[in-house]
N, C-alpha and C positions, 0 to 999 in steps of 0.2 A: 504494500500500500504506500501509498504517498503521503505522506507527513504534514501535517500544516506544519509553519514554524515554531508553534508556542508545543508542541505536541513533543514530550519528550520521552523516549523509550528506554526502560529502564533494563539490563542484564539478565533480571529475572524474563522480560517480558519477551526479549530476543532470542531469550532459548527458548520460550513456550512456542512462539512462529517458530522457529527453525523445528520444532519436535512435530510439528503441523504440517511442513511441507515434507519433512523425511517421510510420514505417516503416508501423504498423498503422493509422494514420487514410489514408495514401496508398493502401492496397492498398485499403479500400472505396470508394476516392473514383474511382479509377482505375478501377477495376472499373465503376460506374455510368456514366462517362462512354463509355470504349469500348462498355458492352453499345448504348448506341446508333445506334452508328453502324451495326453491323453488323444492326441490325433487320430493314431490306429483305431484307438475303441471307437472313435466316435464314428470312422468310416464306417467299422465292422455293421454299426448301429444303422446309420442315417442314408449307408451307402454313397455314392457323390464321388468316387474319387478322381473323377476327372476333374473335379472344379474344387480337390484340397488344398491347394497353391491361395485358393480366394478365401478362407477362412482367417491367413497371414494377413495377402495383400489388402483385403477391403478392409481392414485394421490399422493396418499401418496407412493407407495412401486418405483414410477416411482423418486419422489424427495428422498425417501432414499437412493437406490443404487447408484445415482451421486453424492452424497456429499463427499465422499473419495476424486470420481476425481476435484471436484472445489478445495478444500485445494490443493492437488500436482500441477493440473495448473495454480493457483494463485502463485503458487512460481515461477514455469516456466516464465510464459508470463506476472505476474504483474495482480495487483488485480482490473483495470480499464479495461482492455481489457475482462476481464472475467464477471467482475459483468454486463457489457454491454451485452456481450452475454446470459449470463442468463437473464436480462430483457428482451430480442429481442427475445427466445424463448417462455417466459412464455407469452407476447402477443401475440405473433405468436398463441399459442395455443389457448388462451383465443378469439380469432376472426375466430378462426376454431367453437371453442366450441359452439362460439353462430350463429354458419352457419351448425350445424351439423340437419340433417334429419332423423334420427334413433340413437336408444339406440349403438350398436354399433359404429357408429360411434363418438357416444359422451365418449365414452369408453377410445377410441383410443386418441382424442383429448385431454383428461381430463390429459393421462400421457404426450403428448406433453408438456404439463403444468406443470407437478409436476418435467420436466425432466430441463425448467427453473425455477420454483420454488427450485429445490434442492440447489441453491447456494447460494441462497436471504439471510436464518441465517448464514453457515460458513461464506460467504464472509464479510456480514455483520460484526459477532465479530472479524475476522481477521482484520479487516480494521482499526474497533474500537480500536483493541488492537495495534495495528502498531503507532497509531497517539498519542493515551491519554496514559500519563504516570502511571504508576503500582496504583500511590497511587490516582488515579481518575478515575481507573475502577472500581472496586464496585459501586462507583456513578452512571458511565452511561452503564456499565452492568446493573444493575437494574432497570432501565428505560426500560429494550424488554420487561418484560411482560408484564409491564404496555399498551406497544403498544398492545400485546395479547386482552390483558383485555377489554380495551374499544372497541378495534373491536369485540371482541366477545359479547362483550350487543349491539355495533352498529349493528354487518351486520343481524342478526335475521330481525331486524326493515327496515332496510334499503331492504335487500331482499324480504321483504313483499310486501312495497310498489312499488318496482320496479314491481315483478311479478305480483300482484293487477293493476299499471296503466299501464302498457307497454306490457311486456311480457319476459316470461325466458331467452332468448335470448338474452335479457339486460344486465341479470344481468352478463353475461361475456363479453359483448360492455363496461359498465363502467368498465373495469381495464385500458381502453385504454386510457382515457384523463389521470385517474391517472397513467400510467407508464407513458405516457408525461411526465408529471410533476415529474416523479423519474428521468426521461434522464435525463434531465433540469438540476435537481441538481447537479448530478452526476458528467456532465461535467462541471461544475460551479466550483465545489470546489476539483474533484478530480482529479488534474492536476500537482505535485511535479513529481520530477527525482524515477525514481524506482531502486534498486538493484534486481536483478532478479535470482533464482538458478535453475540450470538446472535439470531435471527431465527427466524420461521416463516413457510413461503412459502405466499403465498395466489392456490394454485392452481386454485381453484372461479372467483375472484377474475378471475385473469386469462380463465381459459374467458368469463365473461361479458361481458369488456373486448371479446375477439377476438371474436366473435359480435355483439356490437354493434354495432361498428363495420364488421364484415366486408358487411354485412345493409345499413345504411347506402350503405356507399360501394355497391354493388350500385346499389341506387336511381339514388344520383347521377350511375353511371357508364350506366346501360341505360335511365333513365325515361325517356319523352317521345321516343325513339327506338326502340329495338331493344323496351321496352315501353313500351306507350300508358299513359297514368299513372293512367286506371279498371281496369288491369288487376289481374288476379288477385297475379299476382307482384308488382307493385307492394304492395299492399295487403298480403301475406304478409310479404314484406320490412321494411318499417315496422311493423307488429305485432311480429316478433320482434325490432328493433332497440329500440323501445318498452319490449315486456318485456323482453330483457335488460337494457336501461339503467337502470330502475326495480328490476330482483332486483338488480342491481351496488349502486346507492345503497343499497337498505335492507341489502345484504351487509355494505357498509364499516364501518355504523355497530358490529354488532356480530360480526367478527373481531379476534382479536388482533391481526392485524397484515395489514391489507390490503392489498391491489396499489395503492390510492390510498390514503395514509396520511393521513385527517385531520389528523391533528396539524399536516402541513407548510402545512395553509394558516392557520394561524394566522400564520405569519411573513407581514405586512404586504409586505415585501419580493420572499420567494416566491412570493406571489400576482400581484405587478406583474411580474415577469420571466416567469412561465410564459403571461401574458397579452398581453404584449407579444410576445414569443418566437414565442407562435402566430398570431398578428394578422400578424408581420413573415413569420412563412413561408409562411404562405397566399399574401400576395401576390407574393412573392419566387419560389417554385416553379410557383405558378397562372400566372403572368407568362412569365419567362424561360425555360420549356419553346417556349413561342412564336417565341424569337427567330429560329431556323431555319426555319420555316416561312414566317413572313414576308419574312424576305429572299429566299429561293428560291420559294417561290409566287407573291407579289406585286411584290418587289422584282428579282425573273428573276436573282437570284446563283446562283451555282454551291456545292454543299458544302461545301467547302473555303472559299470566299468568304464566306462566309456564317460559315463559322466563325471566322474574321479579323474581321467586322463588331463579333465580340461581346468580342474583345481586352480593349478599353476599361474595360470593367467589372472585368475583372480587373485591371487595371493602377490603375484607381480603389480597387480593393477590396485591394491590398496594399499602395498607398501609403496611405491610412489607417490599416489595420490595425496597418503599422508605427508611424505618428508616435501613435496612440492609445496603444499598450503603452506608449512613451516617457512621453509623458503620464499614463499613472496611474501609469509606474515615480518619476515627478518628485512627482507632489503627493497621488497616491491619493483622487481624487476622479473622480466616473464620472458622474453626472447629467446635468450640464448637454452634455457630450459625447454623450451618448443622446438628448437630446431634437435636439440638432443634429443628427445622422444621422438620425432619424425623417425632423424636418422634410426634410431633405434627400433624403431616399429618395422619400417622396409626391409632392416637387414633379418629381421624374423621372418618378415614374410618370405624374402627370397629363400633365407634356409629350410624355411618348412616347405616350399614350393620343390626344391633340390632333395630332402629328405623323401619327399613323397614318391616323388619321380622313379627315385634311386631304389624305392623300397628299404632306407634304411631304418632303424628301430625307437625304440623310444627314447635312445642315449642320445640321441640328437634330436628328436622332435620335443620330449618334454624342455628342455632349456629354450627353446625356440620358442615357444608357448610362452613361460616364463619371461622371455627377452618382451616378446611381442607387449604382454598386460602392462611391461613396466614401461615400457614405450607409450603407451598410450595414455598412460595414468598421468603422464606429465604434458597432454594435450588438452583434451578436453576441458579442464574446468579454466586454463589460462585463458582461452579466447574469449569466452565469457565476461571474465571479468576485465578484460582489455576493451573491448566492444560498452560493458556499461560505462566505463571510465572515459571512453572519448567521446560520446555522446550524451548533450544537454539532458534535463531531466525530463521535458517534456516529450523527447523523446525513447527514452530508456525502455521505456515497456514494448512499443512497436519494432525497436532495433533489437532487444532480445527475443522475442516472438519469432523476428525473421533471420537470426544467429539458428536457433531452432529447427526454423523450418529448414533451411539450406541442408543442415545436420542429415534431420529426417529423410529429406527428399534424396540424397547421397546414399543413406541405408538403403530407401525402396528402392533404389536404380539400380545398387549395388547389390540385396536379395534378388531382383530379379532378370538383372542381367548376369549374376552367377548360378541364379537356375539353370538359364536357356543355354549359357555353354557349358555345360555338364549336358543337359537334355540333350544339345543336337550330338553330341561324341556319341550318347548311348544309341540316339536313333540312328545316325552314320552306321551305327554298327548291326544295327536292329536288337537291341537288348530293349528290355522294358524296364523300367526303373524299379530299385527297388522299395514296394511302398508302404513295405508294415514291418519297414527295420525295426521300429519300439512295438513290436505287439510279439517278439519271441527272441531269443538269444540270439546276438548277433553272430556266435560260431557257429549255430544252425544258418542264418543268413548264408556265410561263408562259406560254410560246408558243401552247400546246397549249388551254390555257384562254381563256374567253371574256373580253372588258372587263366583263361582269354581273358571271360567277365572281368574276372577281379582285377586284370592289368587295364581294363578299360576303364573303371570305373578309379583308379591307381592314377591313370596318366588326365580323364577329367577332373579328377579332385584338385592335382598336380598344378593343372590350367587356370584352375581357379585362385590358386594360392599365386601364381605370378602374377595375373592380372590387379589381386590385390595390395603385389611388391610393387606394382607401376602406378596404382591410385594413390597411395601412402605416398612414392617416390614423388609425384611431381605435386600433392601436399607440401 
């Protein structure tokens, strides 16, 4: 929230937001990681698996195209009224999700969810940056992905067991006592005077955003496979991605106030973090979607096994996270600590891309792992807080909103354009993917498949890990 001037926040009161927004960034982080696990059962249920790719994507693409508009109405309306709204949609959806009776409809439901989900991080670092003074963000910027982190070794675990003693269904019933438990806070602690700036929401703006890219990732997720790329739908696809993305440009230039606000790229600065940000999620989400399939298809682990293999990274990715915050909270200097975690992130990806290829063992891929999370851990929360720093306050909330979304839209591109080069290797070859690795042992997986398979599935994985050494690299 925004402060009046006479409005003063006292220590007690900054840790109660700060324990509000870990609460509200856990519940989406959690949420994403359990919905995976339980994917298999749910196909086994709902049937659909041509269209299981859209349980991820209309999630994610449904929370990236809102996160522009959360930063512009958090300035309007105040960042209490908003972050409410976002919680009350993403249960909304999350109690559809686990009432839904068909793969479509859980489709549909999934972006109800990612459309509250999209405001959870801007609002989140907005909020954060509003209260905690410049020289104690790095500290508690570096604390989100540590939230990341441990939900991502929790919800695997946690999803298991749910779907094991209850049923799928569940596992979108629990977000409910936890957003309880986020109102709670919420209204607990986020209750100061607001100064408020007025805005116009550019709704044509966004239709054109979500259409563009909708159109797009279609291509990238179906071309060359399920469509031959002279096809009709191809071609339809890219036409309308085309013209929406050309009515969107010439939109910006003359709306008051667009869903891409020119103005923000004038900031030198803005432009490096939203560039960087996308480049580092591309290969970061395009990549480590991967890591479970490899260990359990090629490398014959077990689920659970497999989900232990990928530890490392998180234990990499909050020991940095934390000695970073220290470090900008010591000297407030963030540069050369970014260019180190780049370098450091690429040179894992390359080796984990060379390990894979080579077939060689965990003596070299778990340090790689390890290299990668600390690599990254000294990225993410810097730009953030470099981006709120060089931009006024009346801009703050629409300049982190769209730090965000650039983030986001980088992961979607990067999920699923590391799909479709994996898919077209397997259909080059005519293998069928394999698509209930989590519904049995991955050494039955393994077993089951041929020494060809497994080389093919070995040198796409491979493919995937370099593409995301050259996103990271030119980060």
């Amino acid at each position: 929230m925004t402060q009046a001037p006479d409005a003063q926040i006292t220590g007690a009161e900054i840790r109660a937001i700060y324990f509000a927004m870990m609460t509200v960034l856990g519940l989406s982080a959690l949420d994403q990681s359990i919905v995976s696990t339980a994917l298999p059962r749910i196909v086994s249920d709902l049937g659909g698996m041509a269209h299981l790719s859209w349980v991820v994507t209309a999630y994610v693409l449904a929370s990236t195209v809102t996160m522009p508009l959360y930063g512009k109405l958090a300035d309007q309306y105040g960042r209490r009224p908003l972050i409410f709204a976002a919680l009350g949609i993403f249960l909304l959806g999350s109690a559809l999700c686990g009432l839904s009776q068909n793969m479509l409809q859980l489709i549909v439901f999934r972006a109800i969810q990612g459309i509250g989900a999209g405001g959870f991080m801007p609002l989140a670092q907005i909020i954060i940056g509003d209260v905690v003074p410049p020289a104690e963000r790095g500290k508690r910027m570096g604390m989100i992905p540590i939230v990341f982190a441990v939900t991502s070794v929790l919800g695997p675990v946690v999803g298991g067991l749910i779907t094991d003693w209850l049923s799928w269904h569940w596992i979108f019933y629990v977000n409910l006592p936890v957003g309880a438990l986020a109102f709670q806070a919420i209204a607990r602690s986020l209750h100061k005077p607001q100064i408020k700036h007025a805005h116009r929401i550019d709704y044509l703006g966004s239709a054109l955003l979500t259409g563009s890219l909708t159109t797009l990732l279609l291509v990238l997720a179906l071309g060359g496979t399920e469509w031959p790329w002279d096809s009709t739908q191809v071609y339809v696809c890219l036409a309308l991605a085309v013209a929406m993305g050309i009515a969107l440009l010439i939109h910006v230039r003359s709306a008051a106030e667009p869903v891409l606000p020119p103005d923000l790229f004038h900031s030198s600065v803005f432009n490096v973090a939203s560039i960087v940000m996308a480049f580092t999620f591309t290969g970061l989400m395009g990549a480590t979607i991967f890591f479970p399939l490899f260990f359990q298809v090629v490398m014959g682990a077990s689920p659970s096994q497999s989900g232990l293999l990928t530890v490392l990274m998180m234990v990499g990715l909050i020991m940095s996270s934390i000695t970073n915050g220290r470090v900008m909270a010591r000297t407030g200097k963030y540069k050369a600590v970014q260019v180190a975690g780049l370098v450091a992130a690429t040179i894992a990806f390359g080796v984990l891309a060379w390990a894979m290829e080579k077939g060689l063992g965990y003596f070299v891929i778990e340090p790689a792992i390890f290299l990668m999370g600390m690599g990254l851990g000294l990225v993410m929360p810097n730009m953030t807080i470099a981006v709120q720093n060089a931009l006024p306050l009346a801009r703050r909330g629409v300049g982190t909103a769209m730090l965000t979304f650039f983030r986001s839209l980088g992961g979607l591109l990067g999920v699923t354009g590391s799909g479709a080069i994996l898919a077209r290797q397997l259909h080059a070859h005519g293998i069928e993917a394999v698509a209930a690795v989590g519904a049995h042992g991955g050494a039955a997986v393994a077993g089951a498949a041929s020494a060809a398979t497994v080389a093919v599935y070995r040198h796409g994985i491979a493919s995937v890990f370099a593409a995301g050494s050259v996103m990271v690299g030119l980060g």
